[in-house]
C-alpha positions in Angstrom: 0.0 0.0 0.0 1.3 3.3 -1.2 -0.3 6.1 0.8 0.7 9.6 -1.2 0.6 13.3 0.1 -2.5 13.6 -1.6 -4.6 15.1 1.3 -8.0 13.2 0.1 -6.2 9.7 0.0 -5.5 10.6 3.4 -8.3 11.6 5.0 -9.8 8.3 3.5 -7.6 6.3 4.7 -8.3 7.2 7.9 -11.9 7.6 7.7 -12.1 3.9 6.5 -9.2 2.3 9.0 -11.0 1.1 11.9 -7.6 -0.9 13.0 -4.2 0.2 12.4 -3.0 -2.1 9.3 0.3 -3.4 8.2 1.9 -0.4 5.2 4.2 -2.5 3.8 3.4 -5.2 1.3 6.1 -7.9 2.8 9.4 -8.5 5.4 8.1 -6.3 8.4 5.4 -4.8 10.5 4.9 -0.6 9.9 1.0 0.0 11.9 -0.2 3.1 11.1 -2.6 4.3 13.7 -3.3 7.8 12.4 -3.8 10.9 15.1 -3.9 9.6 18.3 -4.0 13.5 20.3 -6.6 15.7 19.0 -5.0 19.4 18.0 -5.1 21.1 20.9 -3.7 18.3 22.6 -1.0 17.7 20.3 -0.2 21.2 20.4 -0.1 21.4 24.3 2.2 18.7 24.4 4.5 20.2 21.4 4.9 23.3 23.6 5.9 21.5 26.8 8.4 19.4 25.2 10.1 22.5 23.7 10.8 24.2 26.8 10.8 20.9 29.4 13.5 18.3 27.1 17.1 19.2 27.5 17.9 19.8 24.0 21.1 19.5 22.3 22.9 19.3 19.0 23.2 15.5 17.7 26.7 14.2 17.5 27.9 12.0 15.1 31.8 10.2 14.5 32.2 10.3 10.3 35.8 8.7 9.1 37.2 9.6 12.5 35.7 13.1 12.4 33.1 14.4 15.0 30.1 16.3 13.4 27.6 18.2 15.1 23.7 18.5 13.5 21.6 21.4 13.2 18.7 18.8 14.3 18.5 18.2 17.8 18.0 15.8 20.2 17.6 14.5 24.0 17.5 10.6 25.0 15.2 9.8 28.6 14.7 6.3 30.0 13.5 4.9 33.2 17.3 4.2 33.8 20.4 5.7 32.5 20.8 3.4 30.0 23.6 4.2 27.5 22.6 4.1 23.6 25.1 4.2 20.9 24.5 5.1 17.3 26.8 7.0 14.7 29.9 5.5 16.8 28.7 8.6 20.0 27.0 7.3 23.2 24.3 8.8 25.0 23.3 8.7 28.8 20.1 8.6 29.3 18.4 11.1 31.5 15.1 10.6 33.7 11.6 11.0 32.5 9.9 14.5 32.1 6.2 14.8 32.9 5.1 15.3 29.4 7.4 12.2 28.2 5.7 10.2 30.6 2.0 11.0 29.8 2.9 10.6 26.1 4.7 6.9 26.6 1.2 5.8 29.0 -0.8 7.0 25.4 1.1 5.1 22.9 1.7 1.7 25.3 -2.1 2.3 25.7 -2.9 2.2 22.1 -0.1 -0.4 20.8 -0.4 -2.7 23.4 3.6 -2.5 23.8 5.5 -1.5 26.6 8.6 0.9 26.6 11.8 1.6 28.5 13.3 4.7 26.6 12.7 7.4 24.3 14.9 9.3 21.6 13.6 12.6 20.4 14.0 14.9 17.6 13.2 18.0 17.0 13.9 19.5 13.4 13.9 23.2 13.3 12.4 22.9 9.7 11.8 20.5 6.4 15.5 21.6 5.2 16.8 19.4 8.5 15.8 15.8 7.9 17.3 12.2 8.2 19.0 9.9 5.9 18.3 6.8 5.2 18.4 4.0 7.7 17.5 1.4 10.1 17.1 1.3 13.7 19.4 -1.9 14.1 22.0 -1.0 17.2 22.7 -4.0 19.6 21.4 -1.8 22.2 17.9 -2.4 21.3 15.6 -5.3 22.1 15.7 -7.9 18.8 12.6 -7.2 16.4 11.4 -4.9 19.1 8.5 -2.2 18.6 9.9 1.0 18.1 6.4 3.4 18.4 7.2 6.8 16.7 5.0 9.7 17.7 4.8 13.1 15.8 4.3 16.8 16.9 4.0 19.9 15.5 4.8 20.5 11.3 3.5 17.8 8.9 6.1 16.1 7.3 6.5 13.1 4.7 8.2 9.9 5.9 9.7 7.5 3.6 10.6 3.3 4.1 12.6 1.8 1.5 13.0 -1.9 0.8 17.2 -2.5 1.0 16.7 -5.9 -1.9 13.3 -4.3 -3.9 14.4 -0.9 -3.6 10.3 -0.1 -3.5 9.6 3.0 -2.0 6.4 3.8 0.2 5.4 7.5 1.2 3.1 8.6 4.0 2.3 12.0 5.7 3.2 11.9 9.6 0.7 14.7 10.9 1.1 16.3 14.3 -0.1 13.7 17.2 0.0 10.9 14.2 2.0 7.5 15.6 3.3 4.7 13.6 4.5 1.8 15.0 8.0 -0.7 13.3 8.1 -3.8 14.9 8.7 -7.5 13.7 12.1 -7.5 11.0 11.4 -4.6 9.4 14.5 -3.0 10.4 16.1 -6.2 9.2 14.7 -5.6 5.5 13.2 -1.6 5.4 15.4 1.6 5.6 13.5 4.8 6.1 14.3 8.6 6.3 12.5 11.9 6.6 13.4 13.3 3.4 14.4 17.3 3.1 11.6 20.0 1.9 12.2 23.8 1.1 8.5 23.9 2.1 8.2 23.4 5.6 9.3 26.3 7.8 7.7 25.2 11.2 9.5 22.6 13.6 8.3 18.8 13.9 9.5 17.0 17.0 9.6 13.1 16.8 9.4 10.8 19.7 10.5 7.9 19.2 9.8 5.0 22.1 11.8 2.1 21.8 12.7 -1.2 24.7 17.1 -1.4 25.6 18.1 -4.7 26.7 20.3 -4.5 29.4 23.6 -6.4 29.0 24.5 -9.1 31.6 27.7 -8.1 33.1 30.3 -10.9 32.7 32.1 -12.2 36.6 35.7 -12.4 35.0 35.8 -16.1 34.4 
């Protein structure tokens, strides 16, 4: 299924969806669940988050070389777990309020259970994310990984690493969408760059770390 920007696809889609479906044709799990917060709702939440979430400036180790992103970032758990991606580790920090209440509305309407949270916020469409999957060791296996949207609209793209087929759908503010089963195994995704958007979007993304056994030295 191919869901376009077209805003009348849309809104039939989710007039007709009584049950969040399966997007992709094969090899993974993507649930779209349309807009779980109403508007104001969504928009309260956007606003606390700005202010409330320790921002900062994503870090990233390139060919040795440390680069810093205009997007930013914060990483909450209900531990200080440490999560590495792009060769940096992150401590986690404890839950805000606003986290919290968000993490007991998505378990409540996927029926998962989280640990941790990543956010993004992108100042506009010209910051974005390149393809990829979320496949660090950190994570539990074939986990869910619930992804939660706030504030600007934006497009959101999965691509299939053998097929190459591409599917397109519009996150909307208070919009989740849930990965789970292999699709990180056999799907990249990205949120591709736009000159259109100027307002910010800021992504939660709720995902489950496996803590490590420790080894006793034997």
């Amino acid at each position: 299924m191919i869901i376009t920007k077209d805003e009348k696809v849309m809104d039939l889609f989710e007039t007709i969806l009584a049950e969040p479906i399966n997007i992709l044709p094969s090899d993974g799990e993507v649930h779209y669940h349309g807009e779980i917060l109403k508007y104001q709702e969504s928009d309260y939440y956007y606003n606390s988050l700005l202010n409330e979430v320790e921002w900062r400036c994503d870090q990233a180790i390139i060919f040795g070389k440390k680069i810093k992103t205009k997007r930013k970032v914060a990483w909450y758990a209900e531990q200080a777990f440490e999560y590495t991606y792009s060769n940096v580790t992150k401590r986690a920090l404890p839950w805000t309020p606003s986290i919290l209440a968000l993490k007991a509305k998505v378990e409540q309407h996927t029926g998962e259970s989280f640990n941790s949270c990543l956010l993004n916020l992108y100042h506009t469409g010209e910051e974005a994310m390149a393809w990829h999957s979320d496949g660090e060791a950190d994570l539990k296996k074939n986990g869910a990984i619930a992804s939660l949207s706030l504030g600007a609209t934006r497009k959101f793209a999965f691509k299939h690493k053998q097929s190459k087929q591409v599917i397109d759908l519009l996150l909307k503010p208070g919009s989740l969408l849930v990965m789970k089963g292999v699709t990180q195994q056999y799907w990249l995704h990205r949120l591709p760059p736009t000159k259109k958007i100027h307002q910010a979007r800021i992504n939660l993304t709720f995902r489950t770390i496996e803590t490590k056994p420790r080894g006793n030295g034997s």
